[in-house]
ROSE-4610 file (N, C-alpha, C; in Angstrom, 1 decimal, always signed):
// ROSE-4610
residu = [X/X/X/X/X/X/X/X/X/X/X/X/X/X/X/X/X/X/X/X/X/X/X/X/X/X/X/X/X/X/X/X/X/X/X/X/X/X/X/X/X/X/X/X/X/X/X/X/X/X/X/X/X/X/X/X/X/X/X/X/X/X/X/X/X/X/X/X/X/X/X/X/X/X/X/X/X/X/X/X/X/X/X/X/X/X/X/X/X/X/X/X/X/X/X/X/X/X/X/X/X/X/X/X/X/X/X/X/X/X/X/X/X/X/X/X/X/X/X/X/X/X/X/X/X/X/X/X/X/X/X/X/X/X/X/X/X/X/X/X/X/X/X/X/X/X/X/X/X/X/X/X/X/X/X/X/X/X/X/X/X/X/X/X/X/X/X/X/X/X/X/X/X/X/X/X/X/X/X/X/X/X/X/X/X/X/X/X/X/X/X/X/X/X/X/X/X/X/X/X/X/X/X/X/X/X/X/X/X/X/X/X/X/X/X/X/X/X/X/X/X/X/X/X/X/X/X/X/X/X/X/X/X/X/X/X/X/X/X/X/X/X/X/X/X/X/X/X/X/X/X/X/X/X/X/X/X/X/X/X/X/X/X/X/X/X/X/X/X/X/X/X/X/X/X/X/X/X/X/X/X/X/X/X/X/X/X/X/X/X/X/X/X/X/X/X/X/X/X/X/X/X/X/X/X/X/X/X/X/X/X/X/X/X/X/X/X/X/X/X/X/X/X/X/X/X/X/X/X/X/X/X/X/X/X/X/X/X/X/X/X/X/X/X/X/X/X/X/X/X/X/X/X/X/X/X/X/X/X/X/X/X/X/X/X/X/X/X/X/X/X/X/X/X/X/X/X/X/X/X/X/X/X/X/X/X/X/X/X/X/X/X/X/X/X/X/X/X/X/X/X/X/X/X/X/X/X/X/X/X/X/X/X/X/X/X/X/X/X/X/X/X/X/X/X/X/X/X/X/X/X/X/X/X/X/X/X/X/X/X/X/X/X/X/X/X/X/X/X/X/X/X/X/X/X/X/X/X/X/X/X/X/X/X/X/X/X/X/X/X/X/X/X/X/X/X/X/X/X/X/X/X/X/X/X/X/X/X/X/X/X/X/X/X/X/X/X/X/X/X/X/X/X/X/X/X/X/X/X/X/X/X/X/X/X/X/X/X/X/X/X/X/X/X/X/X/X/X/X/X/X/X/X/X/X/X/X/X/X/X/X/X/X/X/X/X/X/X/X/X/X/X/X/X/X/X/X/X/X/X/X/X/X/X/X/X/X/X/X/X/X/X/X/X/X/X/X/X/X/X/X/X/X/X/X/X/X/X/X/X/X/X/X/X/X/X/X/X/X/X/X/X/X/X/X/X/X/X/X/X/X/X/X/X/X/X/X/X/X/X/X/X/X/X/X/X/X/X/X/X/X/X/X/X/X/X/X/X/X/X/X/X/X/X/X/X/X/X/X/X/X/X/X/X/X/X/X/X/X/X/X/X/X/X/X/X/X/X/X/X/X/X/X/X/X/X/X/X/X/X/X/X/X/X/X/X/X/X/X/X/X/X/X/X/X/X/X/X/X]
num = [1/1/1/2/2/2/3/3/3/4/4/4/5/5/5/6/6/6/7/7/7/8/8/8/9/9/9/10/10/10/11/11/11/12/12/12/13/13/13/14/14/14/15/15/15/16/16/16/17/17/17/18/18/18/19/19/19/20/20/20/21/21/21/22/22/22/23/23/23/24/24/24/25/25/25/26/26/26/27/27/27/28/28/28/29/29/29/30/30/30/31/31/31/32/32/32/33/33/33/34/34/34/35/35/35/36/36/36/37/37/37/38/38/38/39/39/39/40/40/40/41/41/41/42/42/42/43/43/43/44/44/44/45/45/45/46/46/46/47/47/47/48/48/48/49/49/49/50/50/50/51/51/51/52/52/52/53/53/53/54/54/54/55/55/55/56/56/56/57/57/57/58/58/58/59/59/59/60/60/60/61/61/61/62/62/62/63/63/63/64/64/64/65/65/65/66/66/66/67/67/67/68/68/68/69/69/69/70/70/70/71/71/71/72/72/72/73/73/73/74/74/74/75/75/75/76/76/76/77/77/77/78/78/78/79/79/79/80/80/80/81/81/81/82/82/82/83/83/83/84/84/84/85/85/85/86/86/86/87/87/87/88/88/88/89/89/89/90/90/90/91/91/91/92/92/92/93/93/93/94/94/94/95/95/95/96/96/96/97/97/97/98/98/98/99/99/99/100/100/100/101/101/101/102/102/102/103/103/103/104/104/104/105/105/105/106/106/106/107/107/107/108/108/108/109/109/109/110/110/110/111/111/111/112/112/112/113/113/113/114/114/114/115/115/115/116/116/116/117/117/117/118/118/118/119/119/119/120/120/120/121/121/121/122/122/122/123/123/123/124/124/124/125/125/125/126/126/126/127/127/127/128/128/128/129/129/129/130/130/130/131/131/131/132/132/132/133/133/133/134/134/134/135/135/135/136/136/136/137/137/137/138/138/138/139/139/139/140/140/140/141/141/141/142/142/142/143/143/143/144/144/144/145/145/145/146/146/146/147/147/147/148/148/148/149/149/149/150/150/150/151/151/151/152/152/152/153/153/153/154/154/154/155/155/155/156/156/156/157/157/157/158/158/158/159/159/159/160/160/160/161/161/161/162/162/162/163/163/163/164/164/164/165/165/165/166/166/166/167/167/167/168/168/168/169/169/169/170/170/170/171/171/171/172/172/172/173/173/173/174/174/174/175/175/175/176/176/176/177/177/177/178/178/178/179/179/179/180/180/180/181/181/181/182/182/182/183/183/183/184/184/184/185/185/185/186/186/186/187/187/187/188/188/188/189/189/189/190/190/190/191/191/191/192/192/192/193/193/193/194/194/194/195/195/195/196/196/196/197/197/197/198/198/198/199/199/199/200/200/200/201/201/201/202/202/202/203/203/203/204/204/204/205/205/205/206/206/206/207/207/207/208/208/208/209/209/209/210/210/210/211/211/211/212/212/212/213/213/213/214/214/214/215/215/215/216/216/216/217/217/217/218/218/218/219/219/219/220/220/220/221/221/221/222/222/222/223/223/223/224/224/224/225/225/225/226/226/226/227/227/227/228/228/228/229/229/229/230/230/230/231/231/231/232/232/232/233/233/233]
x = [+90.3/+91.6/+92.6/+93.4/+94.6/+95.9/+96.2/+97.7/+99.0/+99.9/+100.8/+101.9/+101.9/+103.3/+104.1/+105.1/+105.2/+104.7/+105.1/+105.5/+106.3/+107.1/+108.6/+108.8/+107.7/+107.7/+107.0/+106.4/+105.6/+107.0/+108.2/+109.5/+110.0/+109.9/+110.7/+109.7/+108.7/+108.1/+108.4/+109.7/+110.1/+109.7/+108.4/+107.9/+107.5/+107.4/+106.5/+105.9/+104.0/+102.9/+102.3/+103.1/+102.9/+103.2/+102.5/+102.6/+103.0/+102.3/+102.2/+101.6/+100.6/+99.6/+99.6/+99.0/+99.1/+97.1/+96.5/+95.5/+94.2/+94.4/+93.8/+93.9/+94.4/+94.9/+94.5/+93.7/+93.8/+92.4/+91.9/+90.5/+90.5/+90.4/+90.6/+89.4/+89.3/+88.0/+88.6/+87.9/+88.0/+86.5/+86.3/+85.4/+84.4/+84.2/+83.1/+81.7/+81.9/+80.7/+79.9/+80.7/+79.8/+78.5/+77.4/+76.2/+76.1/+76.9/+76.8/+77.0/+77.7/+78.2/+79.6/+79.2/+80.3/+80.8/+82.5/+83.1/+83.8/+84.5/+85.2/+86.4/+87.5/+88.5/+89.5/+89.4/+90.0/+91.6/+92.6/+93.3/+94.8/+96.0/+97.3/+98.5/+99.4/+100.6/+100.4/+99.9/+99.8/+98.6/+97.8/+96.9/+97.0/+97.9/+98.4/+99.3/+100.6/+101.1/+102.1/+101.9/+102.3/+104.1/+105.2/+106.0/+106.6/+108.3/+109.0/+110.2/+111.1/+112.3/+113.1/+112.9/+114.5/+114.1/+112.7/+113.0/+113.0/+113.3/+113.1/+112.4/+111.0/+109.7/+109.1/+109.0/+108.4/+107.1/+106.3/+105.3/+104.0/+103.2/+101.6/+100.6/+100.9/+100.3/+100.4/+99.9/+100.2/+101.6/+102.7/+103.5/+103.9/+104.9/+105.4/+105.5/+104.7/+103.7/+105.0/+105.2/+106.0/+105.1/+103.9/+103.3/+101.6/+101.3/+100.5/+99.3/+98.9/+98.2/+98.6/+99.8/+99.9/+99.8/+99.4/+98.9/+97.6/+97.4/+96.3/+94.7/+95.5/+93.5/+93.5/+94.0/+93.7/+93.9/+94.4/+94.3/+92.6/+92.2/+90.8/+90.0/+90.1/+89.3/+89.3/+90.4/+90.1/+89.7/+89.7/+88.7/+87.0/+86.9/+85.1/+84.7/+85.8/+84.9/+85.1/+85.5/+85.4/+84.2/+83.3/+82.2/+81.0/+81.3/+80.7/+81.0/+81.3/+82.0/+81.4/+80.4/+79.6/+80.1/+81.0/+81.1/+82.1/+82.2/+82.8/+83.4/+85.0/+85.3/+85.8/+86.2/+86.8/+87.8/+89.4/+90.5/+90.4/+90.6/+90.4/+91.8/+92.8/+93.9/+94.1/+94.0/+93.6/+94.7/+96.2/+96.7/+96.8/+96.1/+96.0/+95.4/+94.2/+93.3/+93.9/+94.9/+95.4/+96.4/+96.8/+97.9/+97.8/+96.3/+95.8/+93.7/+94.4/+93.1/+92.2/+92.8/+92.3/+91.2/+91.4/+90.7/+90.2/+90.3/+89.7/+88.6/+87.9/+87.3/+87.6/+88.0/+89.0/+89.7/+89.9/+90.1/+89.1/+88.1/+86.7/+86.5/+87.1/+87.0/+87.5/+88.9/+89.6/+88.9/+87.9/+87.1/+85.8/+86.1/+83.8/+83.6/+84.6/+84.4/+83.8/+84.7/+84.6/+83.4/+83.0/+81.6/+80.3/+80.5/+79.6/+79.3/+80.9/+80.7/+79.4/+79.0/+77.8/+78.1/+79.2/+79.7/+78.3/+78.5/+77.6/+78.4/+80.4/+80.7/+82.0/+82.1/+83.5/+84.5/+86.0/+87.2/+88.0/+87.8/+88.6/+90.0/+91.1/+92.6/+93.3/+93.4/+94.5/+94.7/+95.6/+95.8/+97.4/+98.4/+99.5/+100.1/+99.4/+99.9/+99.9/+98.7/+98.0/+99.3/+100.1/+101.1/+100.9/+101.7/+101.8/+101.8/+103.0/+103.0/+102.1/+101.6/+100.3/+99.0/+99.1/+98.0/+96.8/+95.5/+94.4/+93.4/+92.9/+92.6/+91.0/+90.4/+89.2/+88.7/+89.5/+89.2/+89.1/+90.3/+90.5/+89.2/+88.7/+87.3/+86.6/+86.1/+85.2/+85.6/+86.4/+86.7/+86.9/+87.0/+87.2/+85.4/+84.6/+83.3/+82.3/+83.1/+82.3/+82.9/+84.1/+84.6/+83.9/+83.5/+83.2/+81.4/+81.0/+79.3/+79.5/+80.9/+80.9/+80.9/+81.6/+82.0/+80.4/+80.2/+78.5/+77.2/+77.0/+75.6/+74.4/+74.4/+73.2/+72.7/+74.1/+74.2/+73.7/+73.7/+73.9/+74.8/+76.0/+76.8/+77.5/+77.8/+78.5/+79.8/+80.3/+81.7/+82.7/+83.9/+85.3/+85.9/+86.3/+87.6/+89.0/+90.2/+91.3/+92.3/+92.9/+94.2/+95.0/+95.9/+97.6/+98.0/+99.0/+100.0/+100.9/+101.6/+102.9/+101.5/+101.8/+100.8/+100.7/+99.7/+99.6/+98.8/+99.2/+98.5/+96.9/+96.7/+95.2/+94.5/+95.6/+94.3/+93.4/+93.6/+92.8/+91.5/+91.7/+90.4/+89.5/+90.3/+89.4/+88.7/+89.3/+88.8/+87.6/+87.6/+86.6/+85.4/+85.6/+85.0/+83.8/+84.6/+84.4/+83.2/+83.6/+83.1/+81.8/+82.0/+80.1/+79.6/+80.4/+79.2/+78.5/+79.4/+79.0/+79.2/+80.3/+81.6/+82.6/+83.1/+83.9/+85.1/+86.5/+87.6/+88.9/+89.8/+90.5/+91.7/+92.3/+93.6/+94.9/+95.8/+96.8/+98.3/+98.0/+99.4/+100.6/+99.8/+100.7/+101.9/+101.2/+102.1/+102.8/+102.8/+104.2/+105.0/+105.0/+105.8/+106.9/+106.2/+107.0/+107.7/+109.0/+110.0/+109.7/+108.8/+109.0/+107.8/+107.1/+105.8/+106.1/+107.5/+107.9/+108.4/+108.9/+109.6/+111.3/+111.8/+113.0/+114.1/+115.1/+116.5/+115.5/+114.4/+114.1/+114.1/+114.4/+114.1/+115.6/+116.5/+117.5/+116.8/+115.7/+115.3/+114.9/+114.6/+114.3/+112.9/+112.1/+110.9/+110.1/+110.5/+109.6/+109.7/+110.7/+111.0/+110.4/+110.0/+108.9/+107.6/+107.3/+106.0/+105.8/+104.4/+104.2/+104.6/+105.4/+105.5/+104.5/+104.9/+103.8/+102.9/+104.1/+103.5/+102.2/+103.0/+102.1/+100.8/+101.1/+99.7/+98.8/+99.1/+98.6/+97.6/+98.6/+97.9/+96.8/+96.7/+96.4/+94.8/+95.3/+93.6/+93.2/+93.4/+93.1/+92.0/+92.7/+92.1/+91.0/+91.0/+89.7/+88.7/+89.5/+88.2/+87.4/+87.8/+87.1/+85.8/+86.2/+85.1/+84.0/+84.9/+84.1/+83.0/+83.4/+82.9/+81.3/+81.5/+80.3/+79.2/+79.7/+78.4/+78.4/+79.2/+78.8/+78.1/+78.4/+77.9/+77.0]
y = [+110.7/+111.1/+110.0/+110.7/+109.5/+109.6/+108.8/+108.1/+108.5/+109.5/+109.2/+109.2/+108.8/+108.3/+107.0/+106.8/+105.4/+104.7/+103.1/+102.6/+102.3/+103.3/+102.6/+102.9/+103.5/+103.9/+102.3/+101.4/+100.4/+99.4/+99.6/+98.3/+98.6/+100.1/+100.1/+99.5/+99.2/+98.4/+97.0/+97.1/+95.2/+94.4/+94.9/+93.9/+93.1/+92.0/+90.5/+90.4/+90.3/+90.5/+89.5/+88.2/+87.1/+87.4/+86.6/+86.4/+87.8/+88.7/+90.4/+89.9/+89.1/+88.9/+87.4/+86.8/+85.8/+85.5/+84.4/+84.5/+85.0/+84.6/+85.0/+86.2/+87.3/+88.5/+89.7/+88.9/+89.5/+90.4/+90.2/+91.2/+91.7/+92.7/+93.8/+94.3/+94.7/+95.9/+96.5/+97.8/+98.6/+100.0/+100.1/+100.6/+99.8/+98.7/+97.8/+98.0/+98.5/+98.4/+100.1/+100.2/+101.8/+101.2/+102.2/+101.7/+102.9/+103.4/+104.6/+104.1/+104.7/+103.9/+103.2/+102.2/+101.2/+101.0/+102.1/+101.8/+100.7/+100.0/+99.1/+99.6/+99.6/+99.7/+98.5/+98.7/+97.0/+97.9/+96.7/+97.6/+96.8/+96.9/+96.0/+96.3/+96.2/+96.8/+98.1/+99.2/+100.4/+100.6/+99.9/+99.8/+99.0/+97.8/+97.0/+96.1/+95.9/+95.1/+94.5/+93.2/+93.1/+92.8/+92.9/+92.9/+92.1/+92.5/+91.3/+91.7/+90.8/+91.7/+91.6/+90.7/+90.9/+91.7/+92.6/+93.6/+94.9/+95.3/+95.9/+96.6/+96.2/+96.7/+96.0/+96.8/+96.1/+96.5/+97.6/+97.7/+96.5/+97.2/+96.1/+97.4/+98.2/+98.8/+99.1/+100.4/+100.8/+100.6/+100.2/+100.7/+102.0/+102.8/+102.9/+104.2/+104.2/+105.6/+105.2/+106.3/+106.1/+105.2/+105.6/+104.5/+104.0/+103.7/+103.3/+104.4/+105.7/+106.5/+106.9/+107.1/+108.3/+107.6/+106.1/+105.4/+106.0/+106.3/+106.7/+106.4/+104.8/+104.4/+104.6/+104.9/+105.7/+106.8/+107.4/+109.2/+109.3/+108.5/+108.7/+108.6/+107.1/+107.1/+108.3/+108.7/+109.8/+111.0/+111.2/+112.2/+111.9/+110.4/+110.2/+110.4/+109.6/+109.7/+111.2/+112.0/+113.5/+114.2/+113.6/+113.7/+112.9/+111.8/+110.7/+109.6/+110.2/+109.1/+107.8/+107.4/+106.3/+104.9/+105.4/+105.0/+103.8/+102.7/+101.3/+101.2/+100.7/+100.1/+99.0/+98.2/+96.9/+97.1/+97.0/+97.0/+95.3/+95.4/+94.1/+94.4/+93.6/+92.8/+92.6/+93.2/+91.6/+91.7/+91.7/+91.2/+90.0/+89.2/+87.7/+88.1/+88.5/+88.9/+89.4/+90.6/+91.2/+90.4/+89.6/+88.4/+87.4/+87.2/+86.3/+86.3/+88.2/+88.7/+88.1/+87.4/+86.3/+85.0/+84.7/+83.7/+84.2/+85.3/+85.7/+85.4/+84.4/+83.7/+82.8/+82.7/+81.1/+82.0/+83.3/+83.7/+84.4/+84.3/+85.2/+84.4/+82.8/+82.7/+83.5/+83.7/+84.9/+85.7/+86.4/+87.5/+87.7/+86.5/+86.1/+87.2/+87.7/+88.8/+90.0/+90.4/+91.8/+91.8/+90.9/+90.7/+90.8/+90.0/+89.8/+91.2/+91.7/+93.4/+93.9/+94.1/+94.8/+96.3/+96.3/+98.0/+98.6/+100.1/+101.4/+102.0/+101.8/+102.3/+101.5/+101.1/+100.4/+101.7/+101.9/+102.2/+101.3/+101.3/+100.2/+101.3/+100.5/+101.7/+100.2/+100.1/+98.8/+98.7/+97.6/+97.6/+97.3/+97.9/+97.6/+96.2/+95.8/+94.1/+92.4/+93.3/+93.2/+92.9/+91.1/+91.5/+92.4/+93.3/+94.2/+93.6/+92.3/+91.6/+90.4/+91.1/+90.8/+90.5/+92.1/+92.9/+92.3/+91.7/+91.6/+93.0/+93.7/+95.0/+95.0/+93.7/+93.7/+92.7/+91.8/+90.6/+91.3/+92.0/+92.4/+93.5/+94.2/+95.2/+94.0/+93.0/+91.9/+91.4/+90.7/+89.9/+91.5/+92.5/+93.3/+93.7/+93.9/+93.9/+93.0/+91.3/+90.9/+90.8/+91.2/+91.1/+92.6/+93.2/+94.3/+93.9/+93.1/+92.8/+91.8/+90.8/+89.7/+90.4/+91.5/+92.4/+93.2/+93.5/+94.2/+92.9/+92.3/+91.5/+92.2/+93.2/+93.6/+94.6/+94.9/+96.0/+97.2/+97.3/+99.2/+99.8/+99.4/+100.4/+101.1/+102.2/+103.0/+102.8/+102.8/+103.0/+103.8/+103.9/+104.8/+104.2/+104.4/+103.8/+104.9/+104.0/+104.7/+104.2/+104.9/+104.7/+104.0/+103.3/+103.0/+104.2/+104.1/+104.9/+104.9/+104.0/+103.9/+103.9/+104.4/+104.2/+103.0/+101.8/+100.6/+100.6/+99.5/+99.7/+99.6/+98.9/+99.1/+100.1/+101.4/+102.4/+103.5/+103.0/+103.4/+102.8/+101.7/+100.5/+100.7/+101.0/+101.6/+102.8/+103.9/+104.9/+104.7/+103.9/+103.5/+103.0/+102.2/+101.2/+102.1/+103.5/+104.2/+104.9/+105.6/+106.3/+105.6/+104.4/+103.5/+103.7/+103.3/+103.3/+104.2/+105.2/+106.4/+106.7/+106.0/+106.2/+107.3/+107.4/+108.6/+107.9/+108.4/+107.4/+108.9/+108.5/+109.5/+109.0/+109.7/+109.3/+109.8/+109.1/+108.9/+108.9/+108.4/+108.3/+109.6/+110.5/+111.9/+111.8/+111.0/+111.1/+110.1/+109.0/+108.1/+108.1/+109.5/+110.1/+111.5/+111.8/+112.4/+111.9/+112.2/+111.3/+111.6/+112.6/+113.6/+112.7/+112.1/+111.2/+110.1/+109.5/+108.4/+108.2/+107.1/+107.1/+107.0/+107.4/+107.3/+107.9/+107.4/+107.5/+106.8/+106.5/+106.5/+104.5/+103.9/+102.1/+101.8/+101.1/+100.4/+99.6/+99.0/+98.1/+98.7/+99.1/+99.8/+100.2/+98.8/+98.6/+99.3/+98.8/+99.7/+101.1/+101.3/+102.9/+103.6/+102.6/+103.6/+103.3/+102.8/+102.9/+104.3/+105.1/+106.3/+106.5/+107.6/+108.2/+108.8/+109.8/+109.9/+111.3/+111.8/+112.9/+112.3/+111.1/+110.9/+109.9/+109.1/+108.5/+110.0/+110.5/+112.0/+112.5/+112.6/+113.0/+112.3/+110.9/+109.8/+109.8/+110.1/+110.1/+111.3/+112.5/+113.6/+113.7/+112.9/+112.8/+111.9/+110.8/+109.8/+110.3/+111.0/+111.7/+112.7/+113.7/+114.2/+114.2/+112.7/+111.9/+111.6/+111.0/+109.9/+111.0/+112.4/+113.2/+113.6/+113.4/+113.9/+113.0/+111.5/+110.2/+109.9/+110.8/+109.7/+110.8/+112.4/+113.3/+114.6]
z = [+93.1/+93.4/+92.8/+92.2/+91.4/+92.2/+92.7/+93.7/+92.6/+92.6/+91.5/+92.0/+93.6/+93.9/+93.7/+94.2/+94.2/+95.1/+95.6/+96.4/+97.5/+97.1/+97.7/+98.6/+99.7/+101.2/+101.7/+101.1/+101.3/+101.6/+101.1/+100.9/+102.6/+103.2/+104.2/+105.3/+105.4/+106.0/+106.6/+106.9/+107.1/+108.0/+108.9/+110.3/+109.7/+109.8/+109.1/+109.8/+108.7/+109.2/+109.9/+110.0/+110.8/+112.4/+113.1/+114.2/+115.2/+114.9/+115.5/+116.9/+117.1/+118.1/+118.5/+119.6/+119.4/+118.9/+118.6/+117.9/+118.9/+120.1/+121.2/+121.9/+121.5/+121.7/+120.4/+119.8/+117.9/+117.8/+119.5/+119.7/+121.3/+121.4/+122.3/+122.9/+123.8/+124.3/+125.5/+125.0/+126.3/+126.8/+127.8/+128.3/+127.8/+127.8/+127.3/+128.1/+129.1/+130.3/+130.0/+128.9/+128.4/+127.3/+127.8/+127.2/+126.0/+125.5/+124.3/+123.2/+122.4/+121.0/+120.7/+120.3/+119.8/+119.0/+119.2/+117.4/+117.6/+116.5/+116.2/+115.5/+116.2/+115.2/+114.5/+113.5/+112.6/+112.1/+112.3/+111.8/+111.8/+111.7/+112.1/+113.2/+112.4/+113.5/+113.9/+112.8/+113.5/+114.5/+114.3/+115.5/+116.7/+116.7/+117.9/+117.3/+118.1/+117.7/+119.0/+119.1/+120.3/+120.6/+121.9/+122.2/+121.1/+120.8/+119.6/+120.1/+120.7/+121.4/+120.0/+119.2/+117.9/+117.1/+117.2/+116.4/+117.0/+118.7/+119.6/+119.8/+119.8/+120.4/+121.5/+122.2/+123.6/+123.9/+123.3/+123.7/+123.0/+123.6/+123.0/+122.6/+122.0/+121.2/+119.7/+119.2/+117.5/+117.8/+116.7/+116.4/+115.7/+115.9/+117.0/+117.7/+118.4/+119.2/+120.5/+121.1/+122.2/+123.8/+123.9/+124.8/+124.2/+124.8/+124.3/+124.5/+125.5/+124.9/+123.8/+123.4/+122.4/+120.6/+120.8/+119.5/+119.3/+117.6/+117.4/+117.7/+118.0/+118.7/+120.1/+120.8/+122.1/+122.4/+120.9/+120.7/+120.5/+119.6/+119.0/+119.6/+121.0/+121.8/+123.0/+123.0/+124.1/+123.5/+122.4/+122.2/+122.0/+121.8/+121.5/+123.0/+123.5/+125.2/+125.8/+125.5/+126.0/+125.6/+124.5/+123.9/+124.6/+124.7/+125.1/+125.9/+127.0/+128.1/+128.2/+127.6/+127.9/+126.2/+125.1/+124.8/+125.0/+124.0/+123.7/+122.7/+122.9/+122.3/+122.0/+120.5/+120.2/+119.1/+119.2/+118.8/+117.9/+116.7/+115.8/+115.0/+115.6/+115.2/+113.3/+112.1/+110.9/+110.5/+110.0/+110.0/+109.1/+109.3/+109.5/+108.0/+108.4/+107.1/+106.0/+105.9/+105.0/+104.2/+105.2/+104.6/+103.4/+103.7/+102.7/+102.5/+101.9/+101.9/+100.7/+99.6/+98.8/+99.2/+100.5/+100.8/+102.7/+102.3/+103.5/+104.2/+103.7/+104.9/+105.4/+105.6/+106.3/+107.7/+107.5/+108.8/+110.0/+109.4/+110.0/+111.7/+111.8/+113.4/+113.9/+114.0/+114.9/+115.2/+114.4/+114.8/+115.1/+115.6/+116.1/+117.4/+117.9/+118.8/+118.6/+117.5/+117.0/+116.2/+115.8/+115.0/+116.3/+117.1/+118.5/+118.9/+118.9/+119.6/+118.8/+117.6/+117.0/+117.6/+116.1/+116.3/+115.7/+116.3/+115.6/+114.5/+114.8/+113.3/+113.7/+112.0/+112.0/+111.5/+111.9/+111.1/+110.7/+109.2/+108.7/+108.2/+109.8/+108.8/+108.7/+107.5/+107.3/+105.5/+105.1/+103.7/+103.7/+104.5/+104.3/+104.0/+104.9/+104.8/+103.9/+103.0/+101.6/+100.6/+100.3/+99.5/+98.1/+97.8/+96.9/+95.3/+95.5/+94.3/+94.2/+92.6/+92.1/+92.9/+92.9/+93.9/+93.0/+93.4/+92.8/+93.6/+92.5/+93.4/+93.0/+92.2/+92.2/+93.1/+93.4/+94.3/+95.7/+95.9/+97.4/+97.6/+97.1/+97.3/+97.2/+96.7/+96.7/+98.3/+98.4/+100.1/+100.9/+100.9/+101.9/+101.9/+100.9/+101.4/+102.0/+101.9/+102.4/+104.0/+104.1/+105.7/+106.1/+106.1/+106.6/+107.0/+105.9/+106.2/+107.5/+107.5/+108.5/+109.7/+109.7/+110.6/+111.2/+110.8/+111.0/+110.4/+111.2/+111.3/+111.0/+111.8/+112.0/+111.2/+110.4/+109.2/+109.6/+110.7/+111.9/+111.4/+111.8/+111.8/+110.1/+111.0/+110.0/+109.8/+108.6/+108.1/+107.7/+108.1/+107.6/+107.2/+106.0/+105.5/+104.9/+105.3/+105.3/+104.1/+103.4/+102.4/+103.6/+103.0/+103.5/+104.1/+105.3/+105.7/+104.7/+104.2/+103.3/+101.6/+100.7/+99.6/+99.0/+98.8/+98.4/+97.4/+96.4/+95.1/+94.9/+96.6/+96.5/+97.0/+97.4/+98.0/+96.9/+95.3/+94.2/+94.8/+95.0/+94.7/+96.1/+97.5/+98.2/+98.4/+97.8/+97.3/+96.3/+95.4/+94.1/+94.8/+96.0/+96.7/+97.6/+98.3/+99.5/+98.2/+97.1/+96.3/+95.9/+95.6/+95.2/+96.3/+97.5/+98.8/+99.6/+99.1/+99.6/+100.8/+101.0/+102.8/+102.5/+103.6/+103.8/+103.6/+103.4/+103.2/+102.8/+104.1/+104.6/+103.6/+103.0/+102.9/+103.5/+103.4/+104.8/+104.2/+102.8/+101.7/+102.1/+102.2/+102.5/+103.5/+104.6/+106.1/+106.0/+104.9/+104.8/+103.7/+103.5/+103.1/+103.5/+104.6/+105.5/+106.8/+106.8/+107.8/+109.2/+109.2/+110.4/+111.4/+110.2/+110.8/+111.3/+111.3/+111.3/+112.7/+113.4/+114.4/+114.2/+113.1/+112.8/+113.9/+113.3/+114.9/+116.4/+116.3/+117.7/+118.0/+117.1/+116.8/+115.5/+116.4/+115.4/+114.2/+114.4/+113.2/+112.6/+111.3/+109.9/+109.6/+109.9/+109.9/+110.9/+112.0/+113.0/+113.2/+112.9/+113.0/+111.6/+110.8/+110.0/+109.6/+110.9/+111.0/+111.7/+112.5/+112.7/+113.9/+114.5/+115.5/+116.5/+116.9/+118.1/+117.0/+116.3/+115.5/+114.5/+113.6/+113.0/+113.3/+114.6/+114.9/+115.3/+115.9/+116.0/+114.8/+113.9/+112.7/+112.2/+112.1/+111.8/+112.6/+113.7/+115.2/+114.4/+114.9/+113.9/+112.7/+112.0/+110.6/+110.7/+111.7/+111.6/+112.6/+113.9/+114.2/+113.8/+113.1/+112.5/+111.3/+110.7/+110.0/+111.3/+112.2/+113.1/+113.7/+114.5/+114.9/+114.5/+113.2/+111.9/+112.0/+112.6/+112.3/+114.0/+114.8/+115.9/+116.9/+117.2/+117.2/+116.6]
């Protein structure tokens, strides 16, 4: 698949990917006390992002889903556990990672949790935060595979991987990447490109209001559960 849009849904993005979480908050769990299977979701603002009153978001979830069920990782989770109520999850914050996915190991403590967890399947939805200029798009599939092995120890689990919401110059290379491995890998480029997906008029700040709404985190759960459905059932 060849990307022949632009970028320029990636510019209206203006949250700064710094300091979303504080470092001790950058790993999550919930229904941990379930003995079934254990995904891992890795992912950034759209998957959690915590309270920032100057750019008027107050929740502590995906941006910007109206509460926090209605973000796509507790869309996703409430459908695995209607399958499998015994399942576990771990919400992984990177962010951090995407920022300075060049020397991405230098941030691998923050995530000695999500590693500990010993997922059965990772969803890797992230990429946005990845700066655009002078995208290195063979480096970044090099440090994004070895974060995914740091991520899986035990080399169990299974993998999904996702394009950008907004289209980024590297979701060729994860697609190339998903394609050698022989992973599944959703693309998402479509719905940040539709306004309707957006939280627009609903957030004065620019940025947050285009990240996904309730429609398109919707879409977004949707789309990954239906991969996830295939490997976990």
């Amino acid at each position: 698949m060849t990307i022949k849009q632009s970028f320029s849904q990636m510019d209206q993005n203006t949250v700064d990917s710094k300091n979303q979480l504080k470092d001790s908050a950058l790993v999550r769990f919930e229904h941990l006390e379930g003995e079934g299977k254990r995904i891992l979701l890795c992912g950034n603002s759209i998957t959690l992002h915590g309270p920032k009153a100057d750019i008027g978001w107050h929740g502590e979830w995906g941006m910007a889903a109206s509460a926090k069920e209605k973000d796509y990782a507790h869309l996703l989770m409430e459908a695995i556990l209607e399958k499998d109520a015994k399942s576990a999850f771990c919400i992984c914050q990177v962010a951090d990672w995407e920022r300075q996915y060049k020397t991405g190991e230098e941030t691998y403590p923050l995530y000695q949790s999500a590693r500990d967890f010993d997922a059965d399947l990772i969803i890797m939805r992230f990429i946005e935060n990845c700066p655009k200029k002078e995208f290195d798009s063979s480096l970044f599939i090099k440090e994004l595979d070895a974060f995914l092995s740091y991520l899986n120890p035990s080399k169990k689990a299974k993998i999904i991987l996702t394009t950008g919401f907004w289209a980024h110059p590297g979701d060729e290379g994860i697609m190339e990447y998903a394609k050698a491995q022989n992973l599944p890998c959703i693309y998402l480029g479509d719905l940040g490109e539709q306004d309707q997906m957006k939280a627009i008029g609903l957030f004065e700040h620019s940025g947050v209001a285009a990240h996904p709404g309730d429609l398109g985190m919707s879409a977004i759960a949707e789309r990954i559960y239906n991969e996830a459905a295939k490997i976990l059932f």
